[in-house]
C-alpha positions as CSV (number, residue, x, y, z in Angstrom):
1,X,8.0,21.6,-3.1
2,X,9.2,19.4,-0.3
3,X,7.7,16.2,0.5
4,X,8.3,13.5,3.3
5,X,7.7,10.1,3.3
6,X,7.2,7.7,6.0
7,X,8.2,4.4,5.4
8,X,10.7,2.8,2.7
9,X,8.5,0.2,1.5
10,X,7.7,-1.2,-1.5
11,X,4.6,1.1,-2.2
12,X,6.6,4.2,-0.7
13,X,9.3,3.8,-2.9
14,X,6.8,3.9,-5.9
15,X,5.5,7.3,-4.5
16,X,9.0,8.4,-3.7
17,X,9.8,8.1,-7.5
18,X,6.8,9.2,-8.5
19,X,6.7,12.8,-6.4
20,X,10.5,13.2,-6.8
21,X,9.5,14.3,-10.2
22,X,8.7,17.4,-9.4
23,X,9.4,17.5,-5.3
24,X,12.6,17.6,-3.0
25,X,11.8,14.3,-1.4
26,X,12.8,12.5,2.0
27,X,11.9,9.4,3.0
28,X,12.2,8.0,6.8
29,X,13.2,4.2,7.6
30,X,13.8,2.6,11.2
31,X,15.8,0.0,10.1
32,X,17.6,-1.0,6.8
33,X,17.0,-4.6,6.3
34,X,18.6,-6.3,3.5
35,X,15.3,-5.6,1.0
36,X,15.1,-1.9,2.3
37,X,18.8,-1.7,1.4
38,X,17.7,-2.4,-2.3
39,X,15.1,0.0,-1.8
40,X,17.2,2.8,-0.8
41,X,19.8,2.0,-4.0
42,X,16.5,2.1,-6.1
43,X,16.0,5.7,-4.6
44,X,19.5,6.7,-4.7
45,X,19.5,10.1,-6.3
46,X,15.9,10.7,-6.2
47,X,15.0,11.2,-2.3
48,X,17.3,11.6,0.7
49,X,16.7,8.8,3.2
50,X,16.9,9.7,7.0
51,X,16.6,7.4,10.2
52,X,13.5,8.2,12.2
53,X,11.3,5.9,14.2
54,X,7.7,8.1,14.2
55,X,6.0,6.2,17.2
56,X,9.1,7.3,19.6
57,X,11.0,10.5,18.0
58,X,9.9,13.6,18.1
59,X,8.4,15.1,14.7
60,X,7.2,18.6,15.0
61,X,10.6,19.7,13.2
62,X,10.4,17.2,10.6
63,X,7.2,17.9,9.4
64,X,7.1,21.4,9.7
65,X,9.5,21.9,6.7
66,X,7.4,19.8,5.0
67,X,4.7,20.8,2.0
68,X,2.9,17.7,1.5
69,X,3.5,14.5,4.4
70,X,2.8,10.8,3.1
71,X,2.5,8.3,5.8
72,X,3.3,4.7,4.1
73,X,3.8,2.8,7.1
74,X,1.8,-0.3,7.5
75,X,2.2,-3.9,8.7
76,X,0.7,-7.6,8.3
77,X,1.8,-8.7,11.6
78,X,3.8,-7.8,14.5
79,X,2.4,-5.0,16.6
80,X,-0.3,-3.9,14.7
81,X,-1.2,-1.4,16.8
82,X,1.9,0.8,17.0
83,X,2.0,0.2,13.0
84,X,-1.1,1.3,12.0
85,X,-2.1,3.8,15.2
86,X,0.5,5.3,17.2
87,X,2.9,6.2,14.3
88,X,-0.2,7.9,11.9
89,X,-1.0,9.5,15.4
90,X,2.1,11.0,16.1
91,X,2.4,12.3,12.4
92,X,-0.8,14.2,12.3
93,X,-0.2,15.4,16.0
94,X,3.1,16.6,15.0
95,X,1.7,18.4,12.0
96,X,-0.7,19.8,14.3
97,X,1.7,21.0,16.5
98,X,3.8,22.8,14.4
99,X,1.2,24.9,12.3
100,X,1.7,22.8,9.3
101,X,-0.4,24.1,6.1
102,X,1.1,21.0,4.2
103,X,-0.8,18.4,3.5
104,X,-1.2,14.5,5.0
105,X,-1.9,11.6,3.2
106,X,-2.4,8.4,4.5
107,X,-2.1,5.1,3.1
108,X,-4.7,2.5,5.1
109,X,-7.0,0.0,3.4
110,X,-9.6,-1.3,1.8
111,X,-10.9,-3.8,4.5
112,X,-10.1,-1.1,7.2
113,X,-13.7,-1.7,7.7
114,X,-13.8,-5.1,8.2
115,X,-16.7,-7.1,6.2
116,X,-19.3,-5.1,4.2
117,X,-20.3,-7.3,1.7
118,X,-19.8,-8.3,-1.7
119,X,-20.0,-4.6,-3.4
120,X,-18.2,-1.8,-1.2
121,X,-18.4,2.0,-1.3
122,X,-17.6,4.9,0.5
123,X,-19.2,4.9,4.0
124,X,-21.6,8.0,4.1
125,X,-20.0,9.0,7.6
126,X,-16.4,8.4,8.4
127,X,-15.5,4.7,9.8
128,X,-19.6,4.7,10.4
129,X,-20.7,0.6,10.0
130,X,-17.0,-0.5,11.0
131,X,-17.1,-4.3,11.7
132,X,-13.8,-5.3,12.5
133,X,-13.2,-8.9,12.6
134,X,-9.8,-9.2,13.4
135,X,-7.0,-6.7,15.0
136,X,-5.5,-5.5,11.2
137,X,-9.2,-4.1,10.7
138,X,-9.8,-2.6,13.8
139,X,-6.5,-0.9,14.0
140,X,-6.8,0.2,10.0
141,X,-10.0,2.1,11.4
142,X,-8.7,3.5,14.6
143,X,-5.9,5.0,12.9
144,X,-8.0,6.7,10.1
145,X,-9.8,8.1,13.0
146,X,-6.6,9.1,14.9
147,X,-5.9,11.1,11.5
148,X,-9.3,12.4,11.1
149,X,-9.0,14.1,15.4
150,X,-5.8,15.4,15.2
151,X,-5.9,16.8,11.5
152,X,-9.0,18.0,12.2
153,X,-8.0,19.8,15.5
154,X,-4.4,21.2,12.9
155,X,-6.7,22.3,11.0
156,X,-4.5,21.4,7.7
157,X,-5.5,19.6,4.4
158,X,-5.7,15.9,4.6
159,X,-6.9,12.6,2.6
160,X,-7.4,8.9,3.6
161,X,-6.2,6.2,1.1
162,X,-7.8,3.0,1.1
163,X,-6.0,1.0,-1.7
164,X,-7.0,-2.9,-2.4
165,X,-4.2,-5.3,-3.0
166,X,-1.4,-3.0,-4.6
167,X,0.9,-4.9,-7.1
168,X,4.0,-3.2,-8.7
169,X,7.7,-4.0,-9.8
170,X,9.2,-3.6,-6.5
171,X,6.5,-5.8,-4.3
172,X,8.8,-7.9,-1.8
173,X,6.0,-9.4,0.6
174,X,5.6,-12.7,1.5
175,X,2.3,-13.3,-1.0
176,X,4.4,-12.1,-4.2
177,X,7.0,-14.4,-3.0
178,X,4.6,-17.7,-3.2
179,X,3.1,-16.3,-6.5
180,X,6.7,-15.7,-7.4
181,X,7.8,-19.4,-6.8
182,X,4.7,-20.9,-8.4
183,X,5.8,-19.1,-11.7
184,X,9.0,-20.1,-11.7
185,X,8.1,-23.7,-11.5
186,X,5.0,-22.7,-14.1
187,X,2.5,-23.8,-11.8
188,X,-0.7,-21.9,-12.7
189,X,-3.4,-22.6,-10.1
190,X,-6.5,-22.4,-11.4
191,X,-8.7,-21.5,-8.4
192,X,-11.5,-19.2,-10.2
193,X,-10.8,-16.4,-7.5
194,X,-10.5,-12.9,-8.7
195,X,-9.3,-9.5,-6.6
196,X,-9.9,-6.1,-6.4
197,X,-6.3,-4.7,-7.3
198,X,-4.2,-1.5,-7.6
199,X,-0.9,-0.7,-9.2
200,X,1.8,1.1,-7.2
201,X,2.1,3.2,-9.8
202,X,-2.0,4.2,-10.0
203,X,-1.5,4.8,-6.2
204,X,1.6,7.2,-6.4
205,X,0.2,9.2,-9.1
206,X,-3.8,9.4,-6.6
207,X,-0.8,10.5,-4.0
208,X,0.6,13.2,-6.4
209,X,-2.7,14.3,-7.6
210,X,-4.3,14.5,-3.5
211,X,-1.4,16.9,-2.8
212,X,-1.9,19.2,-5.6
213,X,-6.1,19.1,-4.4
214,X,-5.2,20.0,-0.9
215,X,-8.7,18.0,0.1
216,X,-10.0,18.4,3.9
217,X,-11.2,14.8,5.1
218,X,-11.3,13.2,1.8
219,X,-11.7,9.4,2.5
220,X,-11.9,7.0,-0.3
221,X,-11.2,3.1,-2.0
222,X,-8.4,3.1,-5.0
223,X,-9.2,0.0,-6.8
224,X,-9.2,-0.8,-10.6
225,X,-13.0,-1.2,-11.9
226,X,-12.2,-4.7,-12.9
227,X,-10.9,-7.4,-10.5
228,X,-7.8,-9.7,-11.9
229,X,-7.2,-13.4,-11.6
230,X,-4.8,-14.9,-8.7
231,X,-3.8,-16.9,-12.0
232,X,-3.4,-14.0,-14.6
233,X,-0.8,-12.8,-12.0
234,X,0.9,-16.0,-12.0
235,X,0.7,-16.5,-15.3
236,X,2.3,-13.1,-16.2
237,X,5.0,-13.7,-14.0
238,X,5.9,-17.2,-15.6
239,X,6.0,-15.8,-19.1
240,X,8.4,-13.2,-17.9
241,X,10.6,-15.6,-16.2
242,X,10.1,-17.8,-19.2
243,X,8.6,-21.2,-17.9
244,X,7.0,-23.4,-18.7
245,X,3.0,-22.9,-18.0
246,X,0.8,-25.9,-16.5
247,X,-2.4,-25.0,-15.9
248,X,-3.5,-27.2,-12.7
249,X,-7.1,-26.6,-11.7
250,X,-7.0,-26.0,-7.7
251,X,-10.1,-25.7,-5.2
252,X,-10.0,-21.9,-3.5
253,X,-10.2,-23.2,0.0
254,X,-7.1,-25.2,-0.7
255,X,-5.1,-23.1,-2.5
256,X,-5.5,-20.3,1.0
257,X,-4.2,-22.9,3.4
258,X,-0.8,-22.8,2.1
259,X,-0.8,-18.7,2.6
260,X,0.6,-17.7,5.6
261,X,-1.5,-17.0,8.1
262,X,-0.7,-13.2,7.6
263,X,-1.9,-13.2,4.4
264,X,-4.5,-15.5,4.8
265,X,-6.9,-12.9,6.6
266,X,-6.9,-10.8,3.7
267,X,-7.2,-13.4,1.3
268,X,-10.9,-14.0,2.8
269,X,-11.3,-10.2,0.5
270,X,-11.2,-12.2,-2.8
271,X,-13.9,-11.4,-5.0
272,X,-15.1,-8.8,-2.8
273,X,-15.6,-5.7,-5.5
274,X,-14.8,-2.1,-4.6
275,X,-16.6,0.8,-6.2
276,X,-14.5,2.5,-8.4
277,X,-16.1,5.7,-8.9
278,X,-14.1,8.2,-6.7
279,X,-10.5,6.1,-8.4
280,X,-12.1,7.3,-12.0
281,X,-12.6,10.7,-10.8
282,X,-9.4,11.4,-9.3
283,X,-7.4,9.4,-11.9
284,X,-9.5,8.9,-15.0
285,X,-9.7,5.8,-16.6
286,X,-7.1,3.3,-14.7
287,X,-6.7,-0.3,-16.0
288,X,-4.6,-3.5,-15.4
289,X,-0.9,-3.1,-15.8
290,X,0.6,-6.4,-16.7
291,X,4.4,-4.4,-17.3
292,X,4.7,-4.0,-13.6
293,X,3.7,-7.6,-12.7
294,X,6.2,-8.7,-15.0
295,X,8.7,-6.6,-13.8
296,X,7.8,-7.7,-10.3
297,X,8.8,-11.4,-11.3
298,X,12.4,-10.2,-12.5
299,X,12.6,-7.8,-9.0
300,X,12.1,-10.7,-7.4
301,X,14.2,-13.3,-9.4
302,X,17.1,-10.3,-9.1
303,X,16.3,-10.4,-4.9
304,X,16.8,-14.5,-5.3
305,X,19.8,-14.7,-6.7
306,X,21.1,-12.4,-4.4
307,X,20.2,-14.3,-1.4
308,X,17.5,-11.5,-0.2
309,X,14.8,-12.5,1.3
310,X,11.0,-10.9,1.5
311,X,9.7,-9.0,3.9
């Protein structure tokens, strides 16, 4: 099987390890930035790694060779809308184009609907209730729909992934970075705010499991049943760097002023819970996987002390 990957991020280069277990994989980058150079070392020998920039190149080529297509690409700020509609666009076009019978999946997110409460599930009609509240929801939606038209018009096998915060080993954003530097000084807010959550490792292994199932419009949440603690993160990370724990209670509202502003927009998700039902039935029973928070707190203390910085 031959896969392609769009995007050498953190969470692609989970699925790129993941899939390379049993596919011939290739993963795109536009640019290799001092963390995506650690990325591609991590993937040395397990995917090739080819320069492509999807919102401008042409892709017909590309993806026709391809059995299964994984679009990773997404972005907190910058221009959202090339991010998160014009390159998932021009992928599922492409596919179209060429006649592909591989299959797309496509990494959004949860709050691609904006607000919908306190308990969230599938929408009984695609995007159908969308509130957008800011321009990272309404260009989550618009490019689920761009997927939806032009796999729909291809005709080929596709799936909509809509993960809540993913954690994992390799996470290099800004977020893991402040969680990162409150370990290290064992500062352990305690803010009573919990989050919906996903491992990298849970979402590869939906990704390898949605390629074998070859669905047709499948849209759906990934999320673990139970939401984790902003401090149990923290807290792992500090054991695993080996400091010093001070537990220092901390109002919420406080505590999300010192996130950038980035971040802060999907901070205002915290202890919003997402139904877990169609995770459970892809993946079974998925719980809480402290090993890969601590080994994000070592990625990242590797990253520090060699003068890398986070995305």
């Amino acid at each position: 099987m031959r896969t392609l990957i769009f995007g050498l991020g953190f969470i692609a280069t989970h699925i790129a390890i993941k899939l390379s277990e049993s596919s011939d994989v290739t993963v795109t980058y536009r640019s290799l930035t001092p963390i995506k150079k650690v990325y591609a070392s991590i993937l040395e020998g397990r995917a090739r790694l080819i320069k492509v920039d999807p919102a401008k190149d042409e892709l017909v080529d590309l993806v026709s060779g391809a059995d299964a297509v994984v679009n990773a690409v997404g972005a907190l700020s910058g221009d959202l809308r090339m991010a998160h509609v014009d390159v998932p666009r021009s992928i599922a076009s492409a596919m179209a184009k060429a006649g592909s019978g591989g299959t797309l999946i496509h990494i959004s997110a949860s709050n691609a609907l904006g607000p919908q409460g306190s308990l969230v599930r599938e929408e009984a009609r695609h995007c159908e209730g969308a509130r957008p509240s800011n321009e990272y929801e309404e260009t989550k939606c618009e490019g689920e729909r761009a997927v939806f038209e032009e796999a729909g018009r291809g005709g080929y096998p596709f799936a909509v992934l809509r993960p809540t915060l993913v954690y994992g080993r390799y996470a290099a954003h800004r977020e893991w970075g402040l969680m990162y530097r409150a370990a290290k000084a064992g500062f352990i807010p305690r803010m009573g705010v919990r989050i919906s959550a996903i491992s990298a490792v849970d979402l590869a292994a939906a990704v390898d499991a949605l390629i074998r199932a070859r669905p047709r419009g499948l849209y759906m949440y990934l999320t673990e049943c139970e939401p984790v603690s902003v401090e149990s993160f923290i807290g792992i990370m500090a054991k695993a760097l080996g400091s010093r724990r001070i537990a220092v209670p901390m109002p919420a509202r406080l505590a999300m002023l010192a996130l950038p502003s980035s971040v802060r927009r999907l901070a205002r998700y915290a202890g919003v819970l997402y139904d877990c039902s169609s995770t459970k039935k892809l993946l079974g029973s998925v719980g809480f996987r402290e090993d890969e928070v601590a080994g994000n707190a070592l990625f990242l203390k590797e990253l520090e002390e060699k003068g890398i910085g986070l995305d």
